[in-house]
Backbone as a ProteinNet text record, in pm:
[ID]
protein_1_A
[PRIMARY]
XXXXXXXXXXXXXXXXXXXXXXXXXXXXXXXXXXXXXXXXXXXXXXXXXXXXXXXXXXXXXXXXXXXXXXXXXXXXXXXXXXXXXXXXXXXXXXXXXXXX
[TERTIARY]
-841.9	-833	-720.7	-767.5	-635.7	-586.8	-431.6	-369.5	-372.1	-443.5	-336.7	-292.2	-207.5	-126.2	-171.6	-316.1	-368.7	-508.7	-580.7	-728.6	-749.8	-687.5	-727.1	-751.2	-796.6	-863.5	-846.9	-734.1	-638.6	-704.8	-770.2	-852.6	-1014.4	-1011.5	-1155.7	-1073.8	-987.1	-908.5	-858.1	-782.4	-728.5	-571.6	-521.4	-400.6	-297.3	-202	-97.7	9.4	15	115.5	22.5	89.1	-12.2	125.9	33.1	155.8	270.1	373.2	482.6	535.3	507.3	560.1	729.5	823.9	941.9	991.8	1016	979.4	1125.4	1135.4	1269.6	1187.4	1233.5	1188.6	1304.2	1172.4	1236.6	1312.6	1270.6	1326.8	1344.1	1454.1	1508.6	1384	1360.6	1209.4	1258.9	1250.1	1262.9	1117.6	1113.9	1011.2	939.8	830.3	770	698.5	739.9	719	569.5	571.5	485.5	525.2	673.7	747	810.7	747.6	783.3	919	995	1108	1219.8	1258	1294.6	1281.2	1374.7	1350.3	1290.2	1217.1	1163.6	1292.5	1233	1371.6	1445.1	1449.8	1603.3	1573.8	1669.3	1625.7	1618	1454.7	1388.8	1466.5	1477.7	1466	1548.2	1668.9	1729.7	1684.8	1676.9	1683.7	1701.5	1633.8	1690.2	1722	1675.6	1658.4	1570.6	1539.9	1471	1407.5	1275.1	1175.4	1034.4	960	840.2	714.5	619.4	503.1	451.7	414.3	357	232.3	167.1	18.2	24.2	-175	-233.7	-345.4	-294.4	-409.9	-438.8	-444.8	-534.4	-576.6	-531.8	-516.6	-600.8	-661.8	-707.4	-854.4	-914.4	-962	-948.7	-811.1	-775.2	-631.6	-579.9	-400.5	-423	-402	-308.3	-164.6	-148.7	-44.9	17	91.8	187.1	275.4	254.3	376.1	479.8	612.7	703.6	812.7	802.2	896.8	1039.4	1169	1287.9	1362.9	1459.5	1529.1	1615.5	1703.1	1821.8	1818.3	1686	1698.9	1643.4	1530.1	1491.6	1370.5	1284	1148	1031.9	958.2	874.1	836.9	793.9	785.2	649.4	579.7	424.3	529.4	466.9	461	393.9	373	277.6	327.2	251	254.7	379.7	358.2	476.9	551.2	605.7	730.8	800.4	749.7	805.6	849.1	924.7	928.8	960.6	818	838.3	972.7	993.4	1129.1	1120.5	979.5	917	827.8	861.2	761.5	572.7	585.7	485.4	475.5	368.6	395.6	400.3	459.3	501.5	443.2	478.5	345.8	316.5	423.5	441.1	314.1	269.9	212.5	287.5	476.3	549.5	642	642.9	643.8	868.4	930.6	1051.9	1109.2	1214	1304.4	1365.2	1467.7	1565.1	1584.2
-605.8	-608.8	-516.4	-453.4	-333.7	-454	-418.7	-451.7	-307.4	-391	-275.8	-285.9	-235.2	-273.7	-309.8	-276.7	-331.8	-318.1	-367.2	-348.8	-214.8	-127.2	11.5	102.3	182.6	279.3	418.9	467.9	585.1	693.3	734.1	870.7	867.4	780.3	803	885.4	858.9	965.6	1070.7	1190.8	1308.9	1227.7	1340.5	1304.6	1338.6	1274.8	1246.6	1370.1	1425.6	1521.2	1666.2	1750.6	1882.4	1985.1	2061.5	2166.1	2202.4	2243.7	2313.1	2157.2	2039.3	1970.6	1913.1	1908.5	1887.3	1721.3	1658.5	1480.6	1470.4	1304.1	1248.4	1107.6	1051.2	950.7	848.3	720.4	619.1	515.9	550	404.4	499.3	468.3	519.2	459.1	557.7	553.4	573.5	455	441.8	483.9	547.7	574	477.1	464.8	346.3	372.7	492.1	548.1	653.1	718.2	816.9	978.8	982.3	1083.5	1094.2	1197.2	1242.3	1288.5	1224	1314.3	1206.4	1112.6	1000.5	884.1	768.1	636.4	562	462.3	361.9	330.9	311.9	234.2	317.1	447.3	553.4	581.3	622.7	651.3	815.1	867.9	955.3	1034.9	934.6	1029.4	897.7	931	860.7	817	694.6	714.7	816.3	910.7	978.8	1121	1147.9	1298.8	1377.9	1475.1	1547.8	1641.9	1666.2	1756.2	1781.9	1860.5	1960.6	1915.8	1908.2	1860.2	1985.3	1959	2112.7	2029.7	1940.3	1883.8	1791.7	1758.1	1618.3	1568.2	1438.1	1424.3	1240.8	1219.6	1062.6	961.6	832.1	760.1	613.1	577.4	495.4	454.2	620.4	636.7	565.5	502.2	442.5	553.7	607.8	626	773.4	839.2	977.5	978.6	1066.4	1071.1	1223.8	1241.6	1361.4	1417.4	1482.7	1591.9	1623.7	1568.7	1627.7	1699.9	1810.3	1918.9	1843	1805.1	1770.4	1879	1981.7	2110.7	2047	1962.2	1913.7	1894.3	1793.8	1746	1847.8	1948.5	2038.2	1984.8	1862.3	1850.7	1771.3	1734.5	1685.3	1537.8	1466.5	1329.6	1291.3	1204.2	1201.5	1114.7	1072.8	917	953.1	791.7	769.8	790.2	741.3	867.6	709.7	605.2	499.3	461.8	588.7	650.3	747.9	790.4	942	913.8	991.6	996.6	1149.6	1183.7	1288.5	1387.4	1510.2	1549.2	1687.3	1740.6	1818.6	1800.9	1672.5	1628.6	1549.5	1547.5	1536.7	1334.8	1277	1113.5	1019.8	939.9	855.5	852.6	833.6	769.4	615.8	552.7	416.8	355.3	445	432.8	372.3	334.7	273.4	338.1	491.2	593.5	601.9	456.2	429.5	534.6	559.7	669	597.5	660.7	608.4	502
-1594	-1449.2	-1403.2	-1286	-1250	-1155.7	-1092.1	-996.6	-888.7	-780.6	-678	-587	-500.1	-384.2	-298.5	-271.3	-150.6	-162.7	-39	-63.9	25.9	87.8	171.3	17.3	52	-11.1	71.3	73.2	118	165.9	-27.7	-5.6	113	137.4	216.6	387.3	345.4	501.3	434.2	486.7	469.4	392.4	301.7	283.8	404.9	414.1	511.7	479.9	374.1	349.3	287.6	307.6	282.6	130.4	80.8	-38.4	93.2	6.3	64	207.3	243.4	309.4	237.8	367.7	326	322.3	226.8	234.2	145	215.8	78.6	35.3	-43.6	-118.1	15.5	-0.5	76.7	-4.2	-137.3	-250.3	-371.3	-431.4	-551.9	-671.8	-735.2	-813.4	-976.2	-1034.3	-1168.8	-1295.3	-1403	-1461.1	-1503.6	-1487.8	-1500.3	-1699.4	-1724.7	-1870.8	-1892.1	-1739.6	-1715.9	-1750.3	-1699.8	-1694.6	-1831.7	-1889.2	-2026.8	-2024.1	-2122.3	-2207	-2078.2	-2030.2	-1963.9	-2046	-2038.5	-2068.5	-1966.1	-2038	-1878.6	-1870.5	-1736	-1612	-1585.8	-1674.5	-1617.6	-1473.6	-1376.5	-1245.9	-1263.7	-1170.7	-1173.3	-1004.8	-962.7	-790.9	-709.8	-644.2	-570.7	-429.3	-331.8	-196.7	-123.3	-24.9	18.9	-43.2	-138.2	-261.3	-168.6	-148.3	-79.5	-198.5	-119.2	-179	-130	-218.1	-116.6	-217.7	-100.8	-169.2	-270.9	-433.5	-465.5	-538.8	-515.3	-578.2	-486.5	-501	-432	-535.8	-614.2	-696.5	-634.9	-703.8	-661.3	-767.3	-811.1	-880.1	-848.8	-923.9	-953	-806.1	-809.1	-647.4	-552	-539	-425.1	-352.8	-458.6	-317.9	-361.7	-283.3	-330.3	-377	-461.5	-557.7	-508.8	-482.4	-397	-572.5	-598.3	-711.4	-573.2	-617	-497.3	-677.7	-575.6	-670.6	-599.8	-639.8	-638.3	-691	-595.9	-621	-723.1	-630.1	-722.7	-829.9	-877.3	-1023.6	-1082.4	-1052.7	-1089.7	-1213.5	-1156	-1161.4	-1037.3	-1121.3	-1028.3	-1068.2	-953.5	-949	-888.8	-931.5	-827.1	-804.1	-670.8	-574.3	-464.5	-393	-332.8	-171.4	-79	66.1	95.2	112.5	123.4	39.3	-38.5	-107.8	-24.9	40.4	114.3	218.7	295.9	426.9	477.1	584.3	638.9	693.8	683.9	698.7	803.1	856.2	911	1038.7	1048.6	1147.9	1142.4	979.7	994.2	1025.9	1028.4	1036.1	880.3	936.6	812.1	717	566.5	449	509.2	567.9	557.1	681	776.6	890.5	995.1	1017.1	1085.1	1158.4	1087.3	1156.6	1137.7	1084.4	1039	920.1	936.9	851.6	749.1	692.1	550.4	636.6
[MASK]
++++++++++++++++++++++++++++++++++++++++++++++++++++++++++++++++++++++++++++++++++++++++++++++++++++

């Protein structure tokens, strides 16, 4: 049995963030043991880290999965659109439209 966060089903709309969009993470994002060459649990991406959308793939055909390139750390992180928060104007992942 999968778990998932909810019963919406994301992809049947447009993704919320487009390549090259400027976003920070709303919650400090630990590896869940996806991210090669990391320990689980090490922290991947802080609150508030800023970075640019450079992929849109889609998981478990329910969410879109955003690749956000992170300058600072100098990789990339998927997460999901209520991980992010717009930094360009575009509208929330969260749909609440709320900042850091």
């Amino acid at each position: 049995m999968t778990r998932r966060d909810s019963d919406e089903v994301e992809i049947d709309a447009p993704p919320l963030y487009d390549f090259g969009d400027k976003v920070a993470s709303r919650f400090t994002i630990r590896n869940d043991g996806t991210f090669a060459g990391k320990d689980i649990g090490e922290v991947l991406v802080c609150k508030g880290d800023v970075g640019y959308v450079t992929g849109i793939g889609t998981f478990l055909q329910q969410f879109y999965i955003y690749s956000v390139e992170f300058i600072a750390h100098g990789y990339r992180v998927g997460m999901k659109a209520r991980e992010l928060i717009p930094l360009d104007g575009q509208p929330s992942g969260d749909g609440s439209g709320a900042g850091l």
